[in-house]
N, C-alpha and C positions, 0 to 999 in steps of 0.2 A: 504494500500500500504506500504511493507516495504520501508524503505528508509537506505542506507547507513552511519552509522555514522562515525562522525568526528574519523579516525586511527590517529595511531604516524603518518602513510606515510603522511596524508593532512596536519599536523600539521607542520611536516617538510618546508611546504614551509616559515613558521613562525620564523625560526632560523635565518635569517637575522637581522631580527626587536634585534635581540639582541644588533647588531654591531651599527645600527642605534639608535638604543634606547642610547646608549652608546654615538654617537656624541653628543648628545644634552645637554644641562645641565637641560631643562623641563622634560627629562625622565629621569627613573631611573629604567628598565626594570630587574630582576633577577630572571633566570630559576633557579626551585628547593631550592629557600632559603625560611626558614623559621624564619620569621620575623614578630613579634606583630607589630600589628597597620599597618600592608602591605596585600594586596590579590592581585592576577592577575586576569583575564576572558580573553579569548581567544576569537575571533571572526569568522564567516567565512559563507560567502556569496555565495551560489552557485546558481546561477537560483532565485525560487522563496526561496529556501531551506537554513534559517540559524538558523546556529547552534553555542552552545555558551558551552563554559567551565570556571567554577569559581571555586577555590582553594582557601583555606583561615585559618590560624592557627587557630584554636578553639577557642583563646582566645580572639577574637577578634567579635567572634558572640554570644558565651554563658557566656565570663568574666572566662573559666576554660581550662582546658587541659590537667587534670587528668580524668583517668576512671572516671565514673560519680557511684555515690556509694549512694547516699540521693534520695528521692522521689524527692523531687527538683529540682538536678542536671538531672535527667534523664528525667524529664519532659519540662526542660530547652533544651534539645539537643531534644526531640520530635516537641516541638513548633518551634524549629529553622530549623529543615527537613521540617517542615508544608511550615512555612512561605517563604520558598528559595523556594519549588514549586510551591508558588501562585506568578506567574510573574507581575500582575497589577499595583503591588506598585514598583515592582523591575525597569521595563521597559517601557518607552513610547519610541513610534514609528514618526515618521514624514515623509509623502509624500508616505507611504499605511499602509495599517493594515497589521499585522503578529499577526496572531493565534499562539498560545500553544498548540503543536502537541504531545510532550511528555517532561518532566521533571524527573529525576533521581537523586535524594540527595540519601549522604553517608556521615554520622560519620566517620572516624577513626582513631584506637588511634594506635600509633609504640611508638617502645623503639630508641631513637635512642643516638650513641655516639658521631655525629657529630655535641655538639655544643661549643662556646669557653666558657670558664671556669667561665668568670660572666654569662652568662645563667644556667649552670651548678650550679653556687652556688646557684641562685636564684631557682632554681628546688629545691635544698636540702633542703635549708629554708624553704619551701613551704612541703617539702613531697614528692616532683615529681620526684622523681631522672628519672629524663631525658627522662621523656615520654611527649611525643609531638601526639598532635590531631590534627586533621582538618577537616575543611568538602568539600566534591568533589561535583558538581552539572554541570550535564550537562543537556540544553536545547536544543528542535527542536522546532522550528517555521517553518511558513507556510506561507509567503509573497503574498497577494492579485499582488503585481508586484514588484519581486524585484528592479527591474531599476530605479524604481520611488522613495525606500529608499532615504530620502537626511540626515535625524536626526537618532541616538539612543540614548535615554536621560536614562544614568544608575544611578537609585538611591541607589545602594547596599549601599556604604558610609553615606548615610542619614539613611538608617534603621538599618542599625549595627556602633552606635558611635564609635566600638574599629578599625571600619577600616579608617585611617586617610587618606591613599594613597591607589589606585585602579590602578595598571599597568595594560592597556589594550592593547594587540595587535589583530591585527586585517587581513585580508584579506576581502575585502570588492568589488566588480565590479571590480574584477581585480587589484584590488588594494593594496598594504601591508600600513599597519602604524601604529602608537605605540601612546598613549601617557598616561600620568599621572594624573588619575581621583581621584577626594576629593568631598567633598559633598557640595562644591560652584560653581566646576568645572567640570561637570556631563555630556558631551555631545560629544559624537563622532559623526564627520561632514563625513555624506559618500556621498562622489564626486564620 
């Protein structure tokens, strides 16, 4: 059965969560920055039908974020694609099971000129003049009964050390909300 994935349009409903994220001083919500030791994941609840998106600077899951050039490095960014699509260690479930319906990891590496000038230097020192990686991962799962969801316990921050903070937002039973996941604080409550 195809199933429709998560567009800009669905995601859309998710630009609120910015404004909200923003009241809070526990959130620290930021569209499109890229920032070491930060990643988002998107959520979104339809039916039995959820689907997940994770973004995250390179450097923060393989320790690099230059083109990978070494047997090493590139076997580094292989096992890191492996390991984002084996959800078992990634995700537990609370109140039904959700199957692994499909997984999609992506490397990639841009040039980019937007960053401020100590990033910038730190690139030079380094070698990197100003290329920036990351990796994209998007999940479908398959909820035994969505309704019954009340847990999702995300362990990303636990198996990659360099992500210190996990901004989550979410759409969940009709529901939006945001908050700010570490790898003590792993748990979105869905009411």
């Amino acid at each position: 059965m195809n199933r429709p994935s998560i567009t800009a349009l669905s995601w859309f409903a998710l630009l609120p969560l910015a404004a909200l994220a923003g009241n809070d001083e526990h959130h620290h919500v930021q569209h499109g920055a890229h920032v070491h030791g930060e990643a988002a994941l998107y959520l979104m609840l339809q039916g039995n039908e959820l689907e997940m998106e994770f973004h995250s600077p390179a450097m923060n899951i393989v320790g690099f974020e230059h083109k990978a050039v070494s047997v090493e490095e590139k076997q580094k960014i292989q096992n890191a694609l492996a390991i984002l699509k084996q959800t078992d260690e990634l995700f537990a479930f609370k109140g039904t099971q959700c199957k692994l319906e499909k997984a999609e990891a992506e490397f990639k590496l841009e040039e980019s000129d937007e960053h401020d000038a100590e990033e910038h230097h730190d690139h030079e020192a380094e070698g990197n003049h100003a290329e920036h990686s990351e990796f994209d991962v998007t999940y479908q799962f398959t909820c035994d009964d969505g309704k019954s969801l009340r847990v999702i316990e995300v362990n990303l921050p636990a198996r990659f050390s360099g992500i210190r903070t996990l901004d989550a937002e979410w759409v969940l039973k009709g529901k939006q909300g945001a908050a700010e996941l570490t790898k003590d604080t792993n748990t979105i409550q869905v009411k």
